[in-house]
mmCIF file as Biopython writes it, N, C-alpha, C and O atoms, coordinates in Angstrom:
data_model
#
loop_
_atom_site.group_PDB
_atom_site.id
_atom_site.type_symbol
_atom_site.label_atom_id
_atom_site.label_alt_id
_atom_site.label_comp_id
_atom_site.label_asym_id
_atom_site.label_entity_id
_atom_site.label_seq_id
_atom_site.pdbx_PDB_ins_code
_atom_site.Cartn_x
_atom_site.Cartn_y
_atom_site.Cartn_z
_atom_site.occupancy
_atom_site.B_iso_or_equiv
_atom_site.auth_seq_id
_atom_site.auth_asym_id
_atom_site.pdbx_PDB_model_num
ATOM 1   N N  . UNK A ? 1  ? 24.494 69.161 81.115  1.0 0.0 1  A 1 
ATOM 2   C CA . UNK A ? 1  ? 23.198 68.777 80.599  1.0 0.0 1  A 1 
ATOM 3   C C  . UNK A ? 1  ? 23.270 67.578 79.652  1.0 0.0 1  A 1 
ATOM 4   O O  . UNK A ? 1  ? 22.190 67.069 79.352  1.0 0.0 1  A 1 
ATOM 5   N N  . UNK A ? 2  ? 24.635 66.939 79.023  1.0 0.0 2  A 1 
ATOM 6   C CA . UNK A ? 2  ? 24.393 65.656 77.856  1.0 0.0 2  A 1 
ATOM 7   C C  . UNK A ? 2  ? 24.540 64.905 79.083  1.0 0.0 2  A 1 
ATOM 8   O O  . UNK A ? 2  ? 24.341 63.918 78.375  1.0 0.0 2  A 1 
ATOM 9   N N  . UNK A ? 3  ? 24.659 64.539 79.957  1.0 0.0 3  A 1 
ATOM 10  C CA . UNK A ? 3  ? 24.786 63.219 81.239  1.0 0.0 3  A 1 
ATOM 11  C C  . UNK A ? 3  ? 23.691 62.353 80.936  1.0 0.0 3  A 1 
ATOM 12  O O  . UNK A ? 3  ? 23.768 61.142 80.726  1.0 0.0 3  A 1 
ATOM 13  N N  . UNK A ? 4  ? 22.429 63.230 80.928  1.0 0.0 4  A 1 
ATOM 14  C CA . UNK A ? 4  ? 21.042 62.079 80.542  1.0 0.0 4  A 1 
ATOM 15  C C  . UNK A ? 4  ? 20.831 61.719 79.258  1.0 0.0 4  A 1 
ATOM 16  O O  . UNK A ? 4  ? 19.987 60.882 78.938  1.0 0.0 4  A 1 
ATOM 17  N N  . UNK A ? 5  ? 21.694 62.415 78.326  1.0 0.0 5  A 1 
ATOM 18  C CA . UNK A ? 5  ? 21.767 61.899 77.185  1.0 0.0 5  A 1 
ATOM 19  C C  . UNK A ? 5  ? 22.504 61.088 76.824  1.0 0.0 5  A 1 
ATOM 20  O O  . UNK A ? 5  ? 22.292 60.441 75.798  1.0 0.0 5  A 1 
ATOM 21  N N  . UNK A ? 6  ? 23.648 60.906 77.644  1.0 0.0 6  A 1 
ATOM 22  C CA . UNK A ? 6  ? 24.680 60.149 77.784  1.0 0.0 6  A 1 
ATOM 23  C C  . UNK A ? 6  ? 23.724 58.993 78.420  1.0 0.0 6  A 1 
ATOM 24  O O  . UNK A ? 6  ? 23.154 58.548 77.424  1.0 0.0 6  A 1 
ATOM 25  N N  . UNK A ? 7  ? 23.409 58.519 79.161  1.0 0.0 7  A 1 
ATOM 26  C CA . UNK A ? 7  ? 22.953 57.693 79.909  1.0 0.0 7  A 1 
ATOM 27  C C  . UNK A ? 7  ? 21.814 57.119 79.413  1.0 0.0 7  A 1 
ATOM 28  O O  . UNK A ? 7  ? 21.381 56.039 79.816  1.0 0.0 7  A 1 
ATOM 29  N N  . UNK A ? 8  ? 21.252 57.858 78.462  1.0 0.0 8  A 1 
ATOM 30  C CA . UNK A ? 8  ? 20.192 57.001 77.848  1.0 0.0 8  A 1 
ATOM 31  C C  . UNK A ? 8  ? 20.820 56.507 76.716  1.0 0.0 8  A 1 
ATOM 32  O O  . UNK A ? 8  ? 20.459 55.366 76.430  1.0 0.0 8  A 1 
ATOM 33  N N  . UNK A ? 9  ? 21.889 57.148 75.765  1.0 0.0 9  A 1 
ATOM 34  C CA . UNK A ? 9  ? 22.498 56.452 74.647  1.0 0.0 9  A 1 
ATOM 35  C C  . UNK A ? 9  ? 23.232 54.936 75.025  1.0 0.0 9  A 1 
ATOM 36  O O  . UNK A ? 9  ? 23.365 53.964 74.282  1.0 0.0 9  A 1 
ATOM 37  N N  . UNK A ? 10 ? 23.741 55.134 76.738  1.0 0.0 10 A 1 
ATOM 38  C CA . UNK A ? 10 ? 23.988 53.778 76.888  1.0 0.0 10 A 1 
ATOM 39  C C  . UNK A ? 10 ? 22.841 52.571 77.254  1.0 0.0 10 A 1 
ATOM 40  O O  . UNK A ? 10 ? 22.735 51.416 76.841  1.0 0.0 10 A 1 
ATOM 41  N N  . UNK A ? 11 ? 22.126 53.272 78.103  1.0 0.0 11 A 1 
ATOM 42  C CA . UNK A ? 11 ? 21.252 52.482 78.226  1.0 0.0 11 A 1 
ATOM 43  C C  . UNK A ? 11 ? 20.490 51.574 77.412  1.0 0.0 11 A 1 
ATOM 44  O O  . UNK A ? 11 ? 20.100 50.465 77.775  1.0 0.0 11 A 1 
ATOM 45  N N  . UNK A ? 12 ? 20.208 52.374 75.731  1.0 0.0 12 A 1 
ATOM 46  C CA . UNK A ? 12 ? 20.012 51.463 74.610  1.0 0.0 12 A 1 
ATOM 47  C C  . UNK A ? 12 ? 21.015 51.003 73.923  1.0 0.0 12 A 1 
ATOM 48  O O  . UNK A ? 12 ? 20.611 50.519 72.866  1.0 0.0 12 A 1 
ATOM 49  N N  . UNK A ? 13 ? 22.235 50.932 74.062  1.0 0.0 13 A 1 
ATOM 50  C CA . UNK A ? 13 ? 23.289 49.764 73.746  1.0 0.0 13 A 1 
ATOM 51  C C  . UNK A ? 13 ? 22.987 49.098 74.499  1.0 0.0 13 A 1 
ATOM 52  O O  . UNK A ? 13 ? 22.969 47.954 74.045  1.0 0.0 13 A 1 
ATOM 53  N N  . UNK A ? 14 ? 22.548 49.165 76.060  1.0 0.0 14 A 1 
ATOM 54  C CA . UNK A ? 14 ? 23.025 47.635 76.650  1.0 0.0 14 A 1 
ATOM 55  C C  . UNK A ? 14 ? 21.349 46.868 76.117  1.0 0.0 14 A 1 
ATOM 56  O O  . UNK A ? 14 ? 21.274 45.694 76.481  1.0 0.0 14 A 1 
ATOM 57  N N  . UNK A ? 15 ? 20.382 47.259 75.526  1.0 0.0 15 A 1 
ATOM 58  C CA . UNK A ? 15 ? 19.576 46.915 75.620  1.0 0.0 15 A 1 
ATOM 59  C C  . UNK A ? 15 ? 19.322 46.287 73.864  1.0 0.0 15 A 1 
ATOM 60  O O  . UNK A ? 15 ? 18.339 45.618 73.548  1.0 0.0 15 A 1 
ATOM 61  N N  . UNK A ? 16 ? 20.028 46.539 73.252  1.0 0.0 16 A 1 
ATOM 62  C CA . UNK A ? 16 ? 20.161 45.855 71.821  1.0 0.0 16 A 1 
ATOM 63  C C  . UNK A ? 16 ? 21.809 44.959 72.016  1.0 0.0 16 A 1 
ATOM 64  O O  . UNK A ? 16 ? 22.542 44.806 71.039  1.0 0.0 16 A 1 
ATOM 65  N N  . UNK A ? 17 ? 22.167 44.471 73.331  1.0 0.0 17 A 1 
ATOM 66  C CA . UNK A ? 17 ? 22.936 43.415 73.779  1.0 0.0 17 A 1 
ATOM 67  C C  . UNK A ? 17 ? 22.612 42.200 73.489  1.0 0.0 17 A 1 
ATOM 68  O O  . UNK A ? 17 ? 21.808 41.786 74.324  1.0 0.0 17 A 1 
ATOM 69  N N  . UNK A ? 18 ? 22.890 41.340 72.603  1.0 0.0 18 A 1 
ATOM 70  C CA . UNK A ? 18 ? 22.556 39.870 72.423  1.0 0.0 18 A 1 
ATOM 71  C C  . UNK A ? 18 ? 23.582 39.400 72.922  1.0 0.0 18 A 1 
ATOM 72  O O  . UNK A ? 18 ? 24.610 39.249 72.262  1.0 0.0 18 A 1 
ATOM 73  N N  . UNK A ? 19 ? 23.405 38.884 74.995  1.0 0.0 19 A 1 
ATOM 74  C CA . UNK A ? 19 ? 24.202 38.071 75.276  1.0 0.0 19 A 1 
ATOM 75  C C  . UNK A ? 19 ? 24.634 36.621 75.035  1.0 0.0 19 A 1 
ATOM 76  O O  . UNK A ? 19 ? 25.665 36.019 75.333  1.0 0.0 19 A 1 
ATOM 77  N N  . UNK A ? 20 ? 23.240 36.165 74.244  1.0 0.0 20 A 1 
ATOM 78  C CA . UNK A ? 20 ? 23.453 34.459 74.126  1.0 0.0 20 A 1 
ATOM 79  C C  . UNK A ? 20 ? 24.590 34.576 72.437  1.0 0.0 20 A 1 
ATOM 80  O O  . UNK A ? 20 ? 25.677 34.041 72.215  1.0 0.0 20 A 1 
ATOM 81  N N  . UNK A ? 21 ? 23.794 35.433 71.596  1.0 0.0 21 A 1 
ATOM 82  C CA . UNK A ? 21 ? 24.937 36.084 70.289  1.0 0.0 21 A 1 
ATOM 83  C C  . UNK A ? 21 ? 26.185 35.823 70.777  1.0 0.0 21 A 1 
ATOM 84  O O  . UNK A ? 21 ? 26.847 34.873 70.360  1.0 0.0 21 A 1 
ATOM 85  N N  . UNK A ? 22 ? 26.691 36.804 71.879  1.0 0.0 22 A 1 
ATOM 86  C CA . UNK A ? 22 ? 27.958 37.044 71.848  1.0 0.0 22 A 1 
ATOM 87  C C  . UNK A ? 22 ? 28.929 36.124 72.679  1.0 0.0 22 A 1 
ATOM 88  O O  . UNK A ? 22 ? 30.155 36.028 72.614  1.0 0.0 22 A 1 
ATOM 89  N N  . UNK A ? 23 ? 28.054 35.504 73.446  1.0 0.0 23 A 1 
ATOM 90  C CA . UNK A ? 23 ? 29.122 33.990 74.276  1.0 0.0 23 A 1 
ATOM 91  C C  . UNK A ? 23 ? 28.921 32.935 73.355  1.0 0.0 23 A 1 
ATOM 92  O O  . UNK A ? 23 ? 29.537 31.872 73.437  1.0 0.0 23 A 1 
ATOM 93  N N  . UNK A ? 24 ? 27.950 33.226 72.347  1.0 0.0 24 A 1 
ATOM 94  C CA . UNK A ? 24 ? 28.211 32.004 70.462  1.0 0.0 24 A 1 
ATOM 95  C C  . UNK A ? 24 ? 29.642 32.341 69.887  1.0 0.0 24 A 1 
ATOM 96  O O  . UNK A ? 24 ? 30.536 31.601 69.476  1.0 0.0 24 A 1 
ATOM 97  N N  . UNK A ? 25 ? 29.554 33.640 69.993  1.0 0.0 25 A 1 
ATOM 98  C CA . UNK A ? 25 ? 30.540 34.079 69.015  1.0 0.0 25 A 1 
ATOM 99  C C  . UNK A ? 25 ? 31.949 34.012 69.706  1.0 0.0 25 A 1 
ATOM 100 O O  . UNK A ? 25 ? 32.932 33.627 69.073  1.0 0.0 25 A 1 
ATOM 101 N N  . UNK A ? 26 ? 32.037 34.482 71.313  1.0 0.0 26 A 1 
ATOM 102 C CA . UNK A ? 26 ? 33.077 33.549 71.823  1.0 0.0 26 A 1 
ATOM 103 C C  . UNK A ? 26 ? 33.642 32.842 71.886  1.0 0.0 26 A 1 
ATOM 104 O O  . UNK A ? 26 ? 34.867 32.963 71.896  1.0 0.0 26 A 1 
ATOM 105 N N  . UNK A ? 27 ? 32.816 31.382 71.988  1.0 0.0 27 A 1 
ATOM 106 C CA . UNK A ? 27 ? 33.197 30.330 72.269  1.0 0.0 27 A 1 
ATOM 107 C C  . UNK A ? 27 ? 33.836 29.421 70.855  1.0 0.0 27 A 1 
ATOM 108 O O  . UNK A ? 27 ? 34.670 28.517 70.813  1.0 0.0 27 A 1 
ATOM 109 N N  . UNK A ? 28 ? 32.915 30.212 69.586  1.0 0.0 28 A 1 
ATOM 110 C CA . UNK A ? 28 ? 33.097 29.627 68.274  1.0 0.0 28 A 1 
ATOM 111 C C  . UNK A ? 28 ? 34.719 30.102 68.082  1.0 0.0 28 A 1 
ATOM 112 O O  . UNK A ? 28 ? 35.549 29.230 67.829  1.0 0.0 28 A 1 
ATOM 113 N N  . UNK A ? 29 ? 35.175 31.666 68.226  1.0 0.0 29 A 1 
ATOM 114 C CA . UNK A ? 29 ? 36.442 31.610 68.010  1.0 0.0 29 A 1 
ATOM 115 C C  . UNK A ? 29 ? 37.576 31.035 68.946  1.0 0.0 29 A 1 
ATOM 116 O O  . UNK A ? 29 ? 38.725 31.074 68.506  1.0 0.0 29 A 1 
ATOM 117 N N  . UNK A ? 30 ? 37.320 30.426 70.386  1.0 0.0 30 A 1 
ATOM 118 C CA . UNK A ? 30 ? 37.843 30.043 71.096  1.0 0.0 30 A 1 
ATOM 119 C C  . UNK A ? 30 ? 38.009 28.638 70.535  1.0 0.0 30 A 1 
ATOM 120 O O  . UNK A ? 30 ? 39.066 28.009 70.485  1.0 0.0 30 A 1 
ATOM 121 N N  . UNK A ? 31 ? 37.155 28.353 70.239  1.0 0.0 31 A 1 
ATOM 122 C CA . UNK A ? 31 ? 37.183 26.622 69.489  1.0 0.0 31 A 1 
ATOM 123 C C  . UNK A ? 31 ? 38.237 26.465 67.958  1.0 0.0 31 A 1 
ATOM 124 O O  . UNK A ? 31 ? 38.938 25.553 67.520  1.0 0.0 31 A 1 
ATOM 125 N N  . UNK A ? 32 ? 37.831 28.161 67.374  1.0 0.0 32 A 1 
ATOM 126 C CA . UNK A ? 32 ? 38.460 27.996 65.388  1.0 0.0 32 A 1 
ATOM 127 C C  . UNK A ? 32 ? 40.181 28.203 66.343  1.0 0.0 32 A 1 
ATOM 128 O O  . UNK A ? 32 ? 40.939 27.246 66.497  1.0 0.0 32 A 1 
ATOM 129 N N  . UNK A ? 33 ? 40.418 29.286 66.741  1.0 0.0 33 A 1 
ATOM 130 C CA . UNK A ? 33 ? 41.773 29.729 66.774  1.0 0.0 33 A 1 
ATOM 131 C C  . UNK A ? 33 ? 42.091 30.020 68.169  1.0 0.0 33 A 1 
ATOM 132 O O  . UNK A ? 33 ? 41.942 31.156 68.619  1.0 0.0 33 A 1 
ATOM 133 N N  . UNK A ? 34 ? 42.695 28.656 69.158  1.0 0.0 34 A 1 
ATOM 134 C CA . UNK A ? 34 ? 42.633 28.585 70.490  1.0 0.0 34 A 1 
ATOM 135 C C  . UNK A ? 34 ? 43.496 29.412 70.950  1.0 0.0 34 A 1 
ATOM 136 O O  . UNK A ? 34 ? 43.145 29.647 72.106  1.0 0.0 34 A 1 
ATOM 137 N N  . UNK A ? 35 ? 44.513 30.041 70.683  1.0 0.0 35 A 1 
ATOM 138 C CA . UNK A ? 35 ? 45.558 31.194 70.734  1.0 0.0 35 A 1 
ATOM 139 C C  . UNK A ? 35 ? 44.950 32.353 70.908  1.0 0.0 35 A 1 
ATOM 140 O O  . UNK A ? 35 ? 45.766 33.109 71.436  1.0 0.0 35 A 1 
ATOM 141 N N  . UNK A ? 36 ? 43.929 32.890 70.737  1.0 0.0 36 A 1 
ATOM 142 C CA . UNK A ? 36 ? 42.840 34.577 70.505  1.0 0.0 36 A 1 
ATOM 143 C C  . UNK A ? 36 ? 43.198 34.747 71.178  1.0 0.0 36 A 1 
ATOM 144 O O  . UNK A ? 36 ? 44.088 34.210 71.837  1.0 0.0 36 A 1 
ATOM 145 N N  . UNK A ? 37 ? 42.284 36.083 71.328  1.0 0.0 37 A 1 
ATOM 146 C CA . UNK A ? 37 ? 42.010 37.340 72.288  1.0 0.0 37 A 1 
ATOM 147 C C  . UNK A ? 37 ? 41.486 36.633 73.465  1.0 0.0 37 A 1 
ATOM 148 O O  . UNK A ? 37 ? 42.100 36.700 74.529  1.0 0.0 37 A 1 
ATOM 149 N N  . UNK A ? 38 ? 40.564 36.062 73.373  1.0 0.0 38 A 1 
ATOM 150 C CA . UNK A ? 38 ? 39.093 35.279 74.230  1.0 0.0 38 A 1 
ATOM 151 C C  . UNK A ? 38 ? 40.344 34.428 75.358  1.0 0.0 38 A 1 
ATOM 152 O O  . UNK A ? 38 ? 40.551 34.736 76.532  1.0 0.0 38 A 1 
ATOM 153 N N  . UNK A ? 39 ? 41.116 33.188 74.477  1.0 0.0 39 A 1 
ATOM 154 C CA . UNK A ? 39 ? 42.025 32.491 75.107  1.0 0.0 39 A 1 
ATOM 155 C C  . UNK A ? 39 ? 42.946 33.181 76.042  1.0 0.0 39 A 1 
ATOM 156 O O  . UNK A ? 39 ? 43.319 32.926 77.187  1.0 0.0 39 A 1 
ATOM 157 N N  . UNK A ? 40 ? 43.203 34.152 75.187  1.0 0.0 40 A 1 
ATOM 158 C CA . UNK A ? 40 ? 44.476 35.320 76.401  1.0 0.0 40 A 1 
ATOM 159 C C  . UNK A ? 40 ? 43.611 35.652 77.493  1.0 0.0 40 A 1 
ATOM 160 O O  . UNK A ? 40 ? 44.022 35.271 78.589  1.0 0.0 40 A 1 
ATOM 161 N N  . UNK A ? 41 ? 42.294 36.391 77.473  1.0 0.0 41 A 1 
ATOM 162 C CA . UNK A ? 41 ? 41.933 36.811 78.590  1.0 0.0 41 A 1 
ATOM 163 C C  . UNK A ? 41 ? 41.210 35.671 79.728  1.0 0.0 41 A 1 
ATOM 164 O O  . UNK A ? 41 ? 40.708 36.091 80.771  1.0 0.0 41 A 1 
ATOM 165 N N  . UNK A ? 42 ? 41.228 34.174 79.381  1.0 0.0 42 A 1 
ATOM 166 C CA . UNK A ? 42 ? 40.869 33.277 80.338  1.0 0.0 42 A 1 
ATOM 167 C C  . UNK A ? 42 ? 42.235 32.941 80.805  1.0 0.0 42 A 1 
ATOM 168 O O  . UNK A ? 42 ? 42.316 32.647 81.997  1.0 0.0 42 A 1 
ATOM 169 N N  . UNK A ? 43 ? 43.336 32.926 80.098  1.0 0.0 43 A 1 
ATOM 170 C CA . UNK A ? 43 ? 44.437 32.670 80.585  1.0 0.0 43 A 1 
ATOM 171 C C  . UNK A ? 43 ? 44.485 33.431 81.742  1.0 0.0 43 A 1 
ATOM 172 O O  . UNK A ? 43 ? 44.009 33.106 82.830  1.0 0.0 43 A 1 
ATOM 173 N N  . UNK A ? 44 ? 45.216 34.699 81.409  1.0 0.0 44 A 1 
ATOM 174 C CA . UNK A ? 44 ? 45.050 36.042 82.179  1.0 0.0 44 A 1 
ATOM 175 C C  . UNK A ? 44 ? 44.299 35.999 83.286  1.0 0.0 44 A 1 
ATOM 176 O O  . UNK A ? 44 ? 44.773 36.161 84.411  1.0 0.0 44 A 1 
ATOM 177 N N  . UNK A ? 45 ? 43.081 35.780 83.048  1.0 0.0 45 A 1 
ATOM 178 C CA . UNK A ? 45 ? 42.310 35.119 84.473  1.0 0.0 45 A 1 
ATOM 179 C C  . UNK A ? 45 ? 42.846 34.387 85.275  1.0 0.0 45 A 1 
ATOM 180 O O  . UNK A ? 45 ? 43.214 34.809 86.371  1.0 0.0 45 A 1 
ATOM 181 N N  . UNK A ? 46 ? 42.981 33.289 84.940  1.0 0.0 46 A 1 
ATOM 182 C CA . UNK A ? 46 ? 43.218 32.016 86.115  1.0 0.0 46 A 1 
ATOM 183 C C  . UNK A ? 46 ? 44.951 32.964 86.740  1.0 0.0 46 A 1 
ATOM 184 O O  . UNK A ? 46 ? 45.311 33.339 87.856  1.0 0.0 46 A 1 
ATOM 185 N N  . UNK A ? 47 ? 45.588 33.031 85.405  1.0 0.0 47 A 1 
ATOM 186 C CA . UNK A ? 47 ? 47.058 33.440 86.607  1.0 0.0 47 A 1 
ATOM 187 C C  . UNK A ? 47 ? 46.122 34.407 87.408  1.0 0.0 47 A 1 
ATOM 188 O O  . UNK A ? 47 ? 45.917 34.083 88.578  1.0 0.0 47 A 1 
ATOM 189 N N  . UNK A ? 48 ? 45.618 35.371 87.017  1.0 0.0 48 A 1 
ATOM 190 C CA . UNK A ? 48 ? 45.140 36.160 88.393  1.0 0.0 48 A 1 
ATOM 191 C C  . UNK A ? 48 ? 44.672 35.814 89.603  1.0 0.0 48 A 1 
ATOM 192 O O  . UNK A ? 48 ? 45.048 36.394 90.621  1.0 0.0 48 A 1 
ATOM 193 N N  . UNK A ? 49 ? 43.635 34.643 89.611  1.0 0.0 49 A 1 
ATOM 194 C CA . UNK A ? 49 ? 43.112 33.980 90.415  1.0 0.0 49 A 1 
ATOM 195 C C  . UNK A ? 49 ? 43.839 33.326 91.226  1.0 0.0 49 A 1 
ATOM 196 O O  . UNK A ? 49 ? 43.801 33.359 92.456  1.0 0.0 49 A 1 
ATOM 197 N N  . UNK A ? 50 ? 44.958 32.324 90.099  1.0 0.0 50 A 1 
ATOM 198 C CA . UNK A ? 50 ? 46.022 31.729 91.277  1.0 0.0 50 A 1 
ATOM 199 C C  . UNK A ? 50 ? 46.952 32.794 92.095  1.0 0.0 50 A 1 
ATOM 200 O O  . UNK A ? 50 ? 47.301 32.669 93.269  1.0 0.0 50 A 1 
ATOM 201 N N  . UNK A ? 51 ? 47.206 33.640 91.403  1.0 0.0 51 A 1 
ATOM 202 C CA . UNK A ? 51 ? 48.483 34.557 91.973  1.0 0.0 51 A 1 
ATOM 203 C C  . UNK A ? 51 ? 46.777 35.209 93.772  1.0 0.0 51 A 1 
ATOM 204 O O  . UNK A ? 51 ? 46.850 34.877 94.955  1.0 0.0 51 A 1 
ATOM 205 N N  . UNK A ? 52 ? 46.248 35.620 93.463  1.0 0.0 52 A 1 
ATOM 206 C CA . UNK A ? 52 ? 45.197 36.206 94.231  1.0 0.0 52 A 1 
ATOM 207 C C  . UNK A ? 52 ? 45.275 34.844 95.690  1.0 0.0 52 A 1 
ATOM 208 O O  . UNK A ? 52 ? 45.543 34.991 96.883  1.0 0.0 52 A 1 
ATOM 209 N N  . UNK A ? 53 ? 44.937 33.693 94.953  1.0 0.0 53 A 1 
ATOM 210 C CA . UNK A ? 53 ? 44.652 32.721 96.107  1.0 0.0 53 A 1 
ATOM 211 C C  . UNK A ? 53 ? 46.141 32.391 96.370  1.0 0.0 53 A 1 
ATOM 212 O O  . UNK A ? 53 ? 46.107 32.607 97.582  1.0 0.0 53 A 1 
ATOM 213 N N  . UNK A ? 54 ? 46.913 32.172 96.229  1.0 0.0 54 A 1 
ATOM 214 C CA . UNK A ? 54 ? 48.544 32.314 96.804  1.0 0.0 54 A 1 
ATOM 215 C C  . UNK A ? 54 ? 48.623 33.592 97.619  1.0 0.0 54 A 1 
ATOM 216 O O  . UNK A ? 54 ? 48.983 33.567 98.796  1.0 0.0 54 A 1 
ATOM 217 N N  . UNK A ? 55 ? 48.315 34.606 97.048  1.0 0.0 55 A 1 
ATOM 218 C CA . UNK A ? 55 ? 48.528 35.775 98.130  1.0 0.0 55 A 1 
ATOM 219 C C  . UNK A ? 55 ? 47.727 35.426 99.681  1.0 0.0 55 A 1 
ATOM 220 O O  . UNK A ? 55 ? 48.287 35.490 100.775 1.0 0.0 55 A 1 
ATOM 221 N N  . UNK A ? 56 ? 46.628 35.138 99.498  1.0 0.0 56 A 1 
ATOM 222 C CA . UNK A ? 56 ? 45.795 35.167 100.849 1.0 0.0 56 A 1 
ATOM 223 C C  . UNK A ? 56 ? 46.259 34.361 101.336 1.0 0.0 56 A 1 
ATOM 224 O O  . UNK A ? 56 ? 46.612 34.594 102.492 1.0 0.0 56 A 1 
ATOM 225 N N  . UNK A ? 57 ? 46.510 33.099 100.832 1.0 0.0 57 A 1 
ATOM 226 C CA . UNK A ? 57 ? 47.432 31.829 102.051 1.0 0.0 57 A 1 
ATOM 227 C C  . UNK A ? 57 ? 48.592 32.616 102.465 1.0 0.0 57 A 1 
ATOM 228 O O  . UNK A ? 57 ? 48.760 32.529 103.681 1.0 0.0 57 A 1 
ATOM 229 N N  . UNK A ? 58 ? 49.401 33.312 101.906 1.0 0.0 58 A 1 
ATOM 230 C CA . UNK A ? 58 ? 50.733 33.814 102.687 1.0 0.0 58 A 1 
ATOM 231 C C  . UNK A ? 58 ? 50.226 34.812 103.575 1.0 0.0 58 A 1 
ATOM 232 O O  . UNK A ? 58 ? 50.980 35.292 104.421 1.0 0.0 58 A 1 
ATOM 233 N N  . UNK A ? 59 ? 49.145 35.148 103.490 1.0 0.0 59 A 1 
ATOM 234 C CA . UNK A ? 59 ? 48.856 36.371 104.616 1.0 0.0 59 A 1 
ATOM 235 C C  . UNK A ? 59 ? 48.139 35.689 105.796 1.0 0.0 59 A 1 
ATOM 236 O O  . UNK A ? 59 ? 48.341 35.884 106.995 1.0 0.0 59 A 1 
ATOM 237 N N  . UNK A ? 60 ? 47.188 34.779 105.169 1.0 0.0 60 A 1 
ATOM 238 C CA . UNK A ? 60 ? 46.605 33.870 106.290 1.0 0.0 60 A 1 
ATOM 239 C C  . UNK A ? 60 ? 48.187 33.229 107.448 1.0 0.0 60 A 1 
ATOM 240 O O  . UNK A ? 60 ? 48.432 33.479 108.629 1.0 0.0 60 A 1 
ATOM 241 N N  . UNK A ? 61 ? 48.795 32.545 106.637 1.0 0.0 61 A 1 
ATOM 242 C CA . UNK A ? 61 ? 50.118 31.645 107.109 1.0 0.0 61 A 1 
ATOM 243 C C  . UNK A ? 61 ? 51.012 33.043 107.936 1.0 0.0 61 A 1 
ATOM 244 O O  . UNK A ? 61 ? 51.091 32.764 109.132 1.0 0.0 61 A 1 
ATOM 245 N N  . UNK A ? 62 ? 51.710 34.480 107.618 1.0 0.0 62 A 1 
ATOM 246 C CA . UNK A ? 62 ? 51.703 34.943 108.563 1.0 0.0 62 A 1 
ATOM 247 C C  . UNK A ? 62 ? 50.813 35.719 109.363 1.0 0.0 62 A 1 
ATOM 248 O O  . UNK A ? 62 ? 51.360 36.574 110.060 1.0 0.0 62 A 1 
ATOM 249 N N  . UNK A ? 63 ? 49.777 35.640 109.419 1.0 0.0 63 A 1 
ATOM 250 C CA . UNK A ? 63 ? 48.906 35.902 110.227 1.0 0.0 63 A 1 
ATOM 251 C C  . UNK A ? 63 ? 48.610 34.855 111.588 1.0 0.0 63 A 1 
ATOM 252 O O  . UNK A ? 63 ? 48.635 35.177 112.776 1.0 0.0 63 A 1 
ATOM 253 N N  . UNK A ? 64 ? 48.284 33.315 110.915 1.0 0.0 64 A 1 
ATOM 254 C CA . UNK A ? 64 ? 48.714 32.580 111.771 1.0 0.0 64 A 1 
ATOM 255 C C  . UNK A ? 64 ? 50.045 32.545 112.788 1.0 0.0 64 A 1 
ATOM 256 O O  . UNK A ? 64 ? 50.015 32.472 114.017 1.0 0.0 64 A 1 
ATOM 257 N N  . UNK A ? 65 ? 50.991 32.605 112.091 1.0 0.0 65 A 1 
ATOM 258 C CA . UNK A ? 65 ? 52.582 33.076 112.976 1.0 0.0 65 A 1 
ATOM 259 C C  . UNK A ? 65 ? 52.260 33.843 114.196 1.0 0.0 65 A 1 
ATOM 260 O O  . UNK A ? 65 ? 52.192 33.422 115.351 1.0 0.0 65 A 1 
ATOM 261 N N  . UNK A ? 66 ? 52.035 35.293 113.652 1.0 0.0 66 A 1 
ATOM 262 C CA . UNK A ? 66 ? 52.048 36.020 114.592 1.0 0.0 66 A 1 
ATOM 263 C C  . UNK A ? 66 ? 50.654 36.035 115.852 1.0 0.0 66 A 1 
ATOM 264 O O  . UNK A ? 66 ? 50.342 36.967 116.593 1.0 0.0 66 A 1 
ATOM 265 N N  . UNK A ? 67 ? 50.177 35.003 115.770 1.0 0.0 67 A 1 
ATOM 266 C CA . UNK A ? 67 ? 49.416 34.986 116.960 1.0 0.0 67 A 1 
ATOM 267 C C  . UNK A ? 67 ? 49.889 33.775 117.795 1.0 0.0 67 A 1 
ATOM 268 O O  . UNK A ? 67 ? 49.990 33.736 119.021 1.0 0.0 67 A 1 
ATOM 269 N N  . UNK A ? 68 ? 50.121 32.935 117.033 1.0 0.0 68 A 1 
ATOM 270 C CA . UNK A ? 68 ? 51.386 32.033 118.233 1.0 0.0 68 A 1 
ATOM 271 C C  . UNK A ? 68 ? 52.159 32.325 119.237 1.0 0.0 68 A 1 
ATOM 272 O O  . UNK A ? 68 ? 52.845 31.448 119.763 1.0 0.0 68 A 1 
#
C-alpha cells in the first residue's frame, strides 16, 4: 500500500526540479574546477561512446568477412 505514496513523493521531487538551475550549476563548476565530478562523468562518457562505436565496426567488419 506505500507504492502510491511512494510515487507521488517522487513525482513532487521531479516537479520542484529546476532543470535550467541545475545545468547553471553544472556548467559553473565545470568551468571553476575542470577536474570534478561533472568532468569525470563527460569523460567517462565519450570513452564509452568510443569504446561502443569501435565495438560495432569490429562486428560489422566480421560480419562483413563472413558473408564473403
Amino acid at each position: 500500500m506505500q507504492v502510491p505514496v511512494y510515487l507521488m513523493s517522487l513525482y513532487s521531487k521531479w516537479q520542484r526540479l529546476d532543470v535550467q538551475a541545475t545545468l547553471s550549476d553544472f556548467v559553473v563548476e565545470f568551468v571553476e574546477e575542470p577536474w570534478s565530478r561533472g568532468s569525470a562523468m563527460i569523460a567517462s562518457l565519450v570513452v564509452y561512446l568510443l569504446c561502443l562505436c569501435a565495438t560495432v565496426k569490429v562486428l560489422r567488419n566480421q560480419a562483413l568477412k563472413e558473408d564473403q
